[in-house]
C-alpha positions as CSV (number, residue, x, y, z in Angstrom):
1,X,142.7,-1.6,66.2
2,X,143.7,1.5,68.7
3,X,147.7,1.4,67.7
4,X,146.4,1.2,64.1
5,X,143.7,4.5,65.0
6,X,146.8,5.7,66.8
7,X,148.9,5.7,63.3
8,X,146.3,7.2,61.5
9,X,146.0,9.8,64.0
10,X,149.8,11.1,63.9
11,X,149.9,11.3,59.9
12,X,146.4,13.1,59.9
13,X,148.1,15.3,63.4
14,X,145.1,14.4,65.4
15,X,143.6,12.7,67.8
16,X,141.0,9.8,66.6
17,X,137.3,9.2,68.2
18,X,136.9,6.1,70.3
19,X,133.6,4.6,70.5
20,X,132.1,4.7,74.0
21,X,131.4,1.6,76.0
22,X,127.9,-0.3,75.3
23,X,127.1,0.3,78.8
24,X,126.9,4.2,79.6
25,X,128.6,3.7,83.1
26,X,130.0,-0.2,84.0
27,X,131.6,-0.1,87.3
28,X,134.8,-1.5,87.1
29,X,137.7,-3.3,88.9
30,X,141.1,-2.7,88.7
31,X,143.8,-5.2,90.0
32,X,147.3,-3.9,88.7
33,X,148.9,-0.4,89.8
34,X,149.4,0.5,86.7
35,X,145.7,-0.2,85.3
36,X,144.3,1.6,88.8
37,X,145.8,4.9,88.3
38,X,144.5,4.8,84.3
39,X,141.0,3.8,86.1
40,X,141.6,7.1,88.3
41,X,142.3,9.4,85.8
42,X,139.3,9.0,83.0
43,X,136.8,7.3,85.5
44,X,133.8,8.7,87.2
45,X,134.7,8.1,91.4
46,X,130.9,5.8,91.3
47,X,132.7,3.6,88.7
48,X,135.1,2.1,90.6
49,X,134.2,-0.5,92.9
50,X,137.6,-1.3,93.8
51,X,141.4,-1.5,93.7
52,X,144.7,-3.2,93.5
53,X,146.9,-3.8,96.9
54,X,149.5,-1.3,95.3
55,X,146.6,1.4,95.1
56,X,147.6,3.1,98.4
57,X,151.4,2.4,98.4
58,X,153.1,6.0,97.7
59,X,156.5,4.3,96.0
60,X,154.6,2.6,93.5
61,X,151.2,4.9,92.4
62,X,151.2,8.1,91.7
63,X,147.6,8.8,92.6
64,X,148.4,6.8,96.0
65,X,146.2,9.6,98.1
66,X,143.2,9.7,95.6
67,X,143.4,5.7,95.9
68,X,142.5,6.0,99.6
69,X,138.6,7.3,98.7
70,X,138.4,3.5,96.9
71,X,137.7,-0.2,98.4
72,X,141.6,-2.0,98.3
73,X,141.7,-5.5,96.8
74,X,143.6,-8.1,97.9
75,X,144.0,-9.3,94.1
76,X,143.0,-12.5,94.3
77,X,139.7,-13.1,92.5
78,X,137.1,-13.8,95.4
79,X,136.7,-10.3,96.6
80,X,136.3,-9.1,93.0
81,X,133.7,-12.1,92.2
82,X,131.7,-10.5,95.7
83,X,131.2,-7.3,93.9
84,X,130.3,-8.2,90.4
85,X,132.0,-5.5,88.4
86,X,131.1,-4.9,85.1
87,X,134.3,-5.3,83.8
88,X,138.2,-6.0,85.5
89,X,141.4,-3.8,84.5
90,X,144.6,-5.9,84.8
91,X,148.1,-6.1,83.1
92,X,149.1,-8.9,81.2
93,X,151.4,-9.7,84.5
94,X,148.9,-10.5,86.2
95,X,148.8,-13.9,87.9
96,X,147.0,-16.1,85.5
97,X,144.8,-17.9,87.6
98,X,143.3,-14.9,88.9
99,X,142.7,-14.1,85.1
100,X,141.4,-17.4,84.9
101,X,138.9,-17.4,87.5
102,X,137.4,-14.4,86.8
103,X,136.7,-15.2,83.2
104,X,135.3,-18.9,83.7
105,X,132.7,-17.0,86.4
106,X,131.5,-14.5,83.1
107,X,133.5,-11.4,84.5
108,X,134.6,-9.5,81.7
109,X,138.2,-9.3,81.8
110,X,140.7,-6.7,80.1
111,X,144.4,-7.2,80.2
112,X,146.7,-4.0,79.3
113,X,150.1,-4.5,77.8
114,X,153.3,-2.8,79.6
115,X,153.8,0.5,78.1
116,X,157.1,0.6,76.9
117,X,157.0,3.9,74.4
118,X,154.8,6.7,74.7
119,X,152.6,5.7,71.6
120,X,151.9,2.4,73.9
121,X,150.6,4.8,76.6
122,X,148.8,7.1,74.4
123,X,147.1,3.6,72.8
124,X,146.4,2.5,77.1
125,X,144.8,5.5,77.8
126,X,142.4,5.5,75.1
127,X,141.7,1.6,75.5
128,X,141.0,3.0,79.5
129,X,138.7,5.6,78.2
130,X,136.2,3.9,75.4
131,X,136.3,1.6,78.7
132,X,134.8,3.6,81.2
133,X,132.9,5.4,78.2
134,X,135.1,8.8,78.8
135,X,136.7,8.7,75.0
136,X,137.0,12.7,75.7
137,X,138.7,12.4,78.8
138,X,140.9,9.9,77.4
139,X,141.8,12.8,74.2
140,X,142.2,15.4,76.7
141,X,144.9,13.3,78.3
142,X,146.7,12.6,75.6
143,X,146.5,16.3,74.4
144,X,148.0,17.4,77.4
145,X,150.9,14.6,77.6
146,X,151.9,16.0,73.8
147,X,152.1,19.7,74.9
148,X,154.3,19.0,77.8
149,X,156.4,16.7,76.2
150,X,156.6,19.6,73.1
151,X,157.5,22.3,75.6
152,X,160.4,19.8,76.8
153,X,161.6,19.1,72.9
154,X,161.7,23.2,72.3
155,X,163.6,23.5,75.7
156,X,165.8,20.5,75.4
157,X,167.2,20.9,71.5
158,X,168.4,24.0,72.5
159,X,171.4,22.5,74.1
160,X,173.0,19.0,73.6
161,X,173.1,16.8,76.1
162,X,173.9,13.5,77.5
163,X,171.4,12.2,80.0
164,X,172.2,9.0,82.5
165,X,168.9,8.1,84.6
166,X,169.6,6.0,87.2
167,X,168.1,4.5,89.9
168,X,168.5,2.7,93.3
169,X,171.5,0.5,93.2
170,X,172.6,1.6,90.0
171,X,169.4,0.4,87.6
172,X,170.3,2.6,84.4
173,X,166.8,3.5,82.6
174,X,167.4,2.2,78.7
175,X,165.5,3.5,75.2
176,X,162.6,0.9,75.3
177,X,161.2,2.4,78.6
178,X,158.7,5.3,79.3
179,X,161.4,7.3,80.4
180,X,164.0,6.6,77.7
181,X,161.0,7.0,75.2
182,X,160.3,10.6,76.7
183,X,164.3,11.6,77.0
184,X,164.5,10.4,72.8
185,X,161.2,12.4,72.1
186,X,162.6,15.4,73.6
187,X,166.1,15.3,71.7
188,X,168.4,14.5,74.7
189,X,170.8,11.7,74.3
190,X,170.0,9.1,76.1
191,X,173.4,7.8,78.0
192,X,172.9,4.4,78.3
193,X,172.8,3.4,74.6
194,X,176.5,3.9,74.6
195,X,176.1,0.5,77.2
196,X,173.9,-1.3,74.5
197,X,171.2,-1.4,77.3
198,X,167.8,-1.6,76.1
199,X,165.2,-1.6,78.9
200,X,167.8,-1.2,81.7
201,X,169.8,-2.9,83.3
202,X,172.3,-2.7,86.3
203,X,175.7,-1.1,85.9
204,X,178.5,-0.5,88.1
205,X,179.5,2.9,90.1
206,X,182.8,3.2,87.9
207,X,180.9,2.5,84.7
208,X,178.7,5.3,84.9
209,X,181.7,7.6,86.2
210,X,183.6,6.4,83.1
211,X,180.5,7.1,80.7
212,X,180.5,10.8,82.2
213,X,177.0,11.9,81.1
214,X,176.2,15.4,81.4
215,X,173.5,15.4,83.4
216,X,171.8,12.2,86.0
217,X,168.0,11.9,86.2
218,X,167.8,10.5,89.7
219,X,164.6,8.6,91.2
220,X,165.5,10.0,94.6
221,X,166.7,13.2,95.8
222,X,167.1,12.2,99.7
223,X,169.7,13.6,101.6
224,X,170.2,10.4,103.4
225,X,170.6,7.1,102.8
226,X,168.1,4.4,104.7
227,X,169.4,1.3,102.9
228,X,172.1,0.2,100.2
229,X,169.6,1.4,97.5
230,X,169.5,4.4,98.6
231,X,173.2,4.6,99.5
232,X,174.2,4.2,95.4
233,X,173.2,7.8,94.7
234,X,175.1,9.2,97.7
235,X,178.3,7.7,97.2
236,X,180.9,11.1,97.3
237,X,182.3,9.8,93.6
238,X,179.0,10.3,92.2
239,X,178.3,13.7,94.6
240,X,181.4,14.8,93.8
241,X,180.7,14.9,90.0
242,X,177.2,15.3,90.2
243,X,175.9,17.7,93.1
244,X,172.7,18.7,93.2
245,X,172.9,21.3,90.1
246,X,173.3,18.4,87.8
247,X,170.7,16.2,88.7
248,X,167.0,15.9,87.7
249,X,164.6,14.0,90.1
250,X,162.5,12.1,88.5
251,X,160.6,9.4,91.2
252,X,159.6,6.1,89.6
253,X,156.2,6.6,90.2
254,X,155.9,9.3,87.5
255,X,157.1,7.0,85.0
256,X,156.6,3.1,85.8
257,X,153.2,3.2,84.9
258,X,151.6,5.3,81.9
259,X,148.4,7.9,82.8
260,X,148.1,12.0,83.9
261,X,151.7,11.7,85.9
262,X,154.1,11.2,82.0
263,X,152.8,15.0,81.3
264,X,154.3,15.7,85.1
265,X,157.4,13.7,84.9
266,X,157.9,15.8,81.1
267,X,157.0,19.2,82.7
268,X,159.5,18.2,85.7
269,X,162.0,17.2,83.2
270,X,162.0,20.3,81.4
271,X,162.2,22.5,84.6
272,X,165.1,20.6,85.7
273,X,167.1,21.0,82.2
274,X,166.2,25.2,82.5
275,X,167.8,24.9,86.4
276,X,170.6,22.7,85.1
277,X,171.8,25.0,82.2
278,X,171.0,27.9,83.6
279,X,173.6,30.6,83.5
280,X,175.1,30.7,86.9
């Protein structure tokens, strides 16, 4: 029903109403990363009864310091059956059983999908916000995700480039991905379609030196290396044809998960591209 609301939305060019919750104010358990930080973002702080493990960890949330004001979950179901949440947030990835157990003890339980394109996070953060009975919040979100992901189009089609994101150990970020999504939506060409990688995928140091993309959007800007993940992004081949002047961080965190940090990652993007092409 939403990505059907969300089609009628972009030929009308608006943003549809969502009907608010039956209950004015549930109070609501989250136990996936990715459904805590939507919970976050469009919740009142007295709605949330709890989180996932992943809540606090800075490499995987954005919203990692905001998460410490919330109870952490172990997520397993017992602790969530102890607090008798209205309703419980998790992804489809969820372990099963934990799914499981909450339903057959008459929890109301909501699984997400994995946003793969924007419209699937734009279609998330409504579902999140007729949830928590915050439809406005939810609009406002998506609002703001368009504007800074227009700003980035009328930066980016101003110059045409070829854009490689790449990760630790040489993960290469692919079209069907939040970032790919946002790097198509913003008229850059996306590098790693020339690999016929979808998602992602691994590659090799020489294949990305052979591909010779204009620009890399890097998940770490570290100046040292603490482990072999790490130690991809630093090797001098890649420094030597990429210093810092033509590379883009981007952490994972801003786009592994969809919520409030895609508008960031797009309003980092486009900075990075003005540095990048900047007359020097």
């Amino acid at each position: 029903m939403l990505v059907k609301m969300l089609a009628i939305a972009a030929v009308a060019g608006g943003i549809p109403t969502v009907q608010a919750n039956p209950l004015a104010n549930p109070r609501i358990a989250s136990i996936n990363v990715c459904t805590d930080q939507l919970l976050m973002a469009l919740a009142d702080p007295e709605q949330i009864v709890g989180l996932s493990p992943y809540a606090r960890d800075p490499a995987s949330s954005w919203a990692a310091q905001q998460a410490e004001k919330f109870p952490r979950l172990s997520g397993e179901a017992e602790d969530v059956l102890m607090l008798r949440p209205d309703v419980v947030v998790a992804s489809l990835f969820t372990r099963q059983a934990t799914l499981d157990m909450l339903k057959q003890q008459g929890l109301r339980v909501i699984e997400f999908n994995v946003a793969g394109s924007l419209d699937d996070a734009k279609s998330n953060i409504l579902r999140m916000g007729e949830i928590v009975g915050k439809p406005e919040r939810a609009r406002a979100e998506i609002l703001r995700l368009d504007s800074a992901v227009a700003r980035l189009k009328q930066f980016a089609t101003q110059h045409s480039l070829r854009v490689l994101a790449v990760s630790r150990r040489g993960w290469i970020t692919g079209q069907n991905s939040l970032l790919g999504a946002m790097l198509h939506a913003a008229g850059l060409v996306n590098a790693a379609q020339e690999l016929g990688v979808g998602e992602g995928g691994m590659q090799s140091l020489e294949t990305i030196i052979r591909l010779r993309p204009d620009i890399l959007v890097v998940s770490d800007d570290s100046a040292t290396a603490t482990d072999q993940g790490q130690a991809f992004l630093l090797h001098p081949a890649l420094e030597r044809l990429y210093p810092q002047a033509k590379r883009i961080v981007i952490t994972d965190r801003l786009t592994v998960c969809d919520g409030p940090m895609l508008a960031e990652a797009a309003e980092r993007l486009a900075a990075g591209l003005e540095q990048v092409v900047r007359p020097r």
